[in-house]
N, C-alpha and C positions, 0 to 999 in steps of 0.2 A: 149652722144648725137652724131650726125652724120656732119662733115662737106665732102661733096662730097661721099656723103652715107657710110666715114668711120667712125666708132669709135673714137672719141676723145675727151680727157682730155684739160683743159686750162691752165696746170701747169704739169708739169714730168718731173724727175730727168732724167737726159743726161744720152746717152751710157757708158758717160766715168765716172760715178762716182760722179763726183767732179764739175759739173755744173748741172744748172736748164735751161729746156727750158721753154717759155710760150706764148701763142696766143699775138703777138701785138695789141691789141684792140683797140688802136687810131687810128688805119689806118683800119679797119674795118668801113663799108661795100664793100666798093672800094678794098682792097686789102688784102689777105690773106697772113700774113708771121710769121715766127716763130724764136723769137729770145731767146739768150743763153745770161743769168746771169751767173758770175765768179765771182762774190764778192758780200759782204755784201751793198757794196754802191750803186752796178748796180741794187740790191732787194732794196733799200731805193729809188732809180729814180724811179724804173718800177710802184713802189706803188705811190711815190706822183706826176709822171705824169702822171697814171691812164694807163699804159698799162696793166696793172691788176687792175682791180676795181669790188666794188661789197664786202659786207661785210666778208661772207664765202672768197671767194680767197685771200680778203687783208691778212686774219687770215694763212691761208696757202702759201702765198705768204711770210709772215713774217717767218714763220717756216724756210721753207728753206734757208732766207736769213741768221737765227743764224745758220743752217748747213753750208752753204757757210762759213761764219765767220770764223769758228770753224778748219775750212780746212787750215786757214792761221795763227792764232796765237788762241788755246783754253785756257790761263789762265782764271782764274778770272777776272781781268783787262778787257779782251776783251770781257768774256760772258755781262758783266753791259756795255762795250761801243756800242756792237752792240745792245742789249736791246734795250737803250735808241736810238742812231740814228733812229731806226727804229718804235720806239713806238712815233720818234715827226713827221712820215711822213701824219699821218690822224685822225685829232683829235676826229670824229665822232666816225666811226664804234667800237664797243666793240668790235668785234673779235680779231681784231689785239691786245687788250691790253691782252684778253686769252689767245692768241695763244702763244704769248710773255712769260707770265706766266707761260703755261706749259712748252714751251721751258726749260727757266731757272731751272723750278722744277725739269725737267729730269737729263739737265746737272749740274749743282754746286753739287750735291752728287758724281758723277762720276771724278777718276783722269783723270786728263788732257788730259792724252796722252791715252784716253780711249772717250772722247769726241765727236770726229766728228764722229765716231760710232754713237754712243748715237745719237749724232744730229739729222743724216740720218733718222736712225730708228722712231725716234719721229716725226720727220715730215711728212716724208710717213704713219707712220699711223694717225695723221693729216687729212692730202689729205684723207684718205681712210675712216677715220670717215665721212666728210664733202660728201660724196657719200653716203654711207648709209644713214644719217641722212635727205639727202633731196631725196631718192629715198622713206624712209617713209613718210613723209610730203606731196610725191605726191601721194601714196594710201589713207592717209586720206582726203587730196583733195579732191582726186577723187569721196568720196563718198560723199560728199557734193554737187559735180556738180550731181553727178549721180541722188543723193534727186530732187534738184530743177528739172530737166529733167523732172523724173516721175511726179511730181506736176504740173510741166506744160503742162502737157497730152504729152510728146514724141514730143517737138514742131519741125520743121524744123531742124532749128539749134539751140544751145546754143549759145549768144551770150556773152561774156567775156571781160571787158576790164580790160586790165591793164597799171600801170604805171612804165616811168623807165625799166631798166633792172634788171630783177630779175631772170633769167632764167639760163642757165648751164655758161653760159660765165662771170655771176656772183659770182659763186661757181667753185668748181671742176668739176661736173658733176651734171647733174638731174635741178639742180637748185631752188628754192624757190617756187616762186609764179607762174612758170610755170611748174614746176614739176609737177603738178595735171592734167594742161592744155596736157601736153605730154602725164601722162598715160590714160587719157580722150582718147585722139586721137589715143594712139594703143590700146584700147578697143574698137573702133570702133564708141564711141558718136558722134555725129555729132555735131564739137563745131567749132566757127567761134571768134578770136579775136581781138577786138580794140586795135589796137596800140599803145598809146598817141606819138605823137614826144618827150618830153619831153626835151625842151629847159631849158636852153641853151648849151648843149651837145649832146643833140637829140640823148641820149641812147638808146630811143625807136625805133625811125627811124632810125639807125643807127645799134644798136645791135638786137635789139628781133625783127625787123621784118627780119633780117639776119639770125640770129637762126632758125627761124620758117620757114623761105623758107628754108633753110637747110632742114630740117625736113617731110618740107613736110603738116604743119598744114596752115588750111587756115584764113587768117588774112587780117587788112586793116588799113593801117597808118591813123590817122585824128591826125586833130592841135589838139595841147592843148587845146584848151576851146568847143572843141567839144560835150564834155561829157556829159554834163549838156544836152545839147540840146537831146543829143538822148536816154539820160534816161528817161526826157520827155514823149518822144513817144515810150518809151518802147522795146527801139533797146539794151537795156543792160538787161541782165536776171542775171550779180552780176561781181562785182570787187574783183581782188586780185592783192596786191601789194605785195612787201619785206619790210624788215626795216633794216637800222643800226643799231639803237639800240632800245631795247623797255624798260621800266622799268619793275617794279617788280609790277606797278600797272596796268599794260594795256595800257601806251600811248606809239604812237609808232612814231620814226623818221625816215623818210622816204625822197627821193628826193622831194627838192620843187615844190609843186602844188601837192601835196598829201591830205593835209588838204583839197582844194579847191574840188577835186572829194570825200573825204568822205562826206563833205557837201552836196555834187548835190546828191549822195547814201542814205543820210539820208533823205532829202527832200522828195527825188523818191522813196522809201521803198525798192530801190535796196540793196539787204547784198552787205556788205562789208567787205572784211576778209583780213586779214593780215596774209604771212604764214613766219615763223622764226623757224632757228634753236637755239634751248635751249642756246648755247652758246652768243647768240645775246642780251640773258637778261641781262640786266645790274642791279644784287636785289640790289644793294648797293642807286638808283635811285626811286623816289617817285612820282616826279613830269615833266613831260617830259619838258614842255614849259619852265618851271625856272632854270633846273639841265643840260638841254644837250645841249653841245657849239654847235653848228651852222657853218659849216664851212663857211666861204666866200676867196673862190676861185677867180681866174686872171679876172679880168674885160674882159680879151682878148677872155674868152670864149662866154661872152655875145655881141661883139661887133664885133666879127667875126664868119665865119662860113666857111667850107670847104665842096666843093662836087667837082663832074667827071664835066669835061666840054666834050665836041662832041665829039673834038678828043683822047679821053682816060686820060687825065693829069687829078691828083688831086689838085683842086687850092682853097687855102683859101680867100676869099674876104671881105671888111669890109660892115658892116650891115646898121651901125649908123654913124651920122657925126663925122666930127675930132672934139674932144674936149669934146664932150659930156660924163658925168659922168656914168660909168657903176654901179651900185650894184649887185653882183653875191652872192647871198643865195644859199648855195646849197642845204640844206634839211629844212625841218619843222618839225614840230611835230601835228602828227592826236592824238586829245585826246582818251580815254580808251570808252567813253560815244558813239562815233562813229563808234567804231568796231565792227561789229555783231559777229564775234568770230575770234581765234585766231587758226593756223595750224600750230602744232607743231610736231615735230617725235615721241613724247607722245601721239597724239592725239590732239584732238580740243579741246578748254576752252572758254568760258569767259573772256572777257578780262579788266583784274582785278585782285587784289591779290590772294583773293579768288582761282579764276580758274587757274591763274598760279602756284598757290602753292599747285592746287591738283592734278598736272601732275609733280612739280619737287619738291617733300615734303621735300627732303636736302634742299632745301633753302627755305624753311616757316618762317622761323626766322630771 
């Protein structure tokens, strides 16, 4: 995807080899800057202070930090200590626990002193899986928006909302749930998307409507609880989200107040699609609500907020009174019942074991 009409990735190994650069995402929308990991610890911050966030990136983000790792000491010892540091920075997302996986699968067969080879390699094709994987996701997308379009007689616009960030700044490149939205808009449909802000990090407001002016597609922040209302009156012609993680049966976890807009979709007979790369299943998972931890993140996110003031400065200011108790959920769980289908780089399914396991039949069992 494009920032300042160029070409760009949210994660690429440095000139020199031996470091990682990546989009600082926290200072996103206000400022664009690009900073340089040199160690495994600098990849364990980036991930659990969310300057790289977003399932896909976490996964790719972990990659390179066992490359990094591997640059400064590749025994054994160190393949299980950077593993583990970096597999306790987010307890949600299954990618990072794959990514991690194949890491180590690559390197503990390889000698040592053969390793950060190994690493490199493994990771950059990583990154470069997680590009293809959601550049298909966005042609099958696409042909989902494109259906509804012709059914709705070629209406005006399409209207789209989604939640969260799920877009290229989430992944590598292409991005999830707006991967579709983008190949929509260079085929020329005429699609229009809803924002949500999505507090209390306001990814929405903050990243995908940044994405999307980037880009060029035309969009429109509203609050959180807008949704509902203008499903209503028929201002949404279908939602798509991302997920952390989904089971093996269809339920999917997603940033909080996801559940909340599959409800107001179900109500409304708006679809509601979920679009996930294969890697996001978690089959070992049955039940979303009872089996997948829930992060709860700094209170500081919900009781503060940061924007531009007149004169150009970025200032954080607080929300809520001193002392008052914050709880910060940061995802929920949309059950399998509410999703009208799932968009995968296999194609579309059902979402259910059934239809996942006739798109990824190695894991039926």
């Amino acid at each position: 995807m494009k920032v300042d009409g160029i070409a760009t990735r949210t994660i690429w190994p440095a000139d020199d080899g031996k470091t990682v650069e990546i989009i600082d995402q926290t200072l996103l929308p206000h400022v664009f800057e690009v900073a340089r990991l040199r160690t495994v610890e600098e990849a364990a911050t980036a991930i659990s202070t969310m300057q790289v966030r977003g399932a896909p990136l976490i996964g790719a983000a972990a990659a390179y930090g066992m490359a990094l790792a591997m640059e400064d000491d590749s025994s054994d010892a160190n393949v299980a200590a950077a593993h583990d540091l970096l597999l306790a920075t987010r307890p949600t997302a299954v990618n990072l626990r794959w990514a991690l996986a194949e890491m180590r699968a690559a390197l503990l067969p390889v000698a040592p002193n053969r390793r950060a080879l190994a690493a490199w390699m493994r990771a950059n094709d990583i990154a470069d899986e997680d590009v293809e994987i959601n550049r298909a996701i966005g042609e099958h997308g696409f042909a989902l928006f494109r259906d509804i379009f012709e059914k709705k007689g070629r209406p005006q616009r399409l209207n789209v909302l989604t939640h969260c960030n799920a877009g290229w700044l989430a992944t590598v490149d292409w991005g999830t749930a707006l991967a579709p939205i983008y190949r929509a808009f260079e085929e020329g449909l005429p699609i229009h998307v809803w924002v949500d802000e999505t507090r209390p990090r306001n990814q929405g407001a903050s990243l995908t409507a940044w994405e999307l002016g980037q880009h060029g597609v035309p969009h429109t922040v509203i609050a959180d609880n807008a949704g509902g209302h203008l499903m209503q009156h028929g201002l949404v012609d279908a939602c798509i989200v991302g997920t952390d993680r989904t089971t093996a049966t269809g339920d999917v976890c997603n940033k909080i107040g996801t559940y909340l807009k599959a409800l107001a979709a179900f109500d409304n007979g708006v679809p509601f699609f979920v679009a996930l790369p294969g890697p996001t299943v978690d089959w070992t998972l049955t039940d979303g609500v009872a089996q997948i931890p829930i992060e709860q993140r700094s209170a500081r996110e919900q009781s503060h907020i940061a924007g531009l003031t007149g004169d150009g400065r970025v200032e954080t200011v607080r929300l809520v009174p001193e002392g008052s108790a914050c709880a910060n959920y940061a995802f929920d769980v949309t059950p399998a019942r509410l999703v009208t289908a799932l968009v995968t780089e296999r194609g579309v399914c059902p979402a259910s074991r059934e239809g996942l396991a006739s798109l990824y039949p190695e894991h039926a069992q």
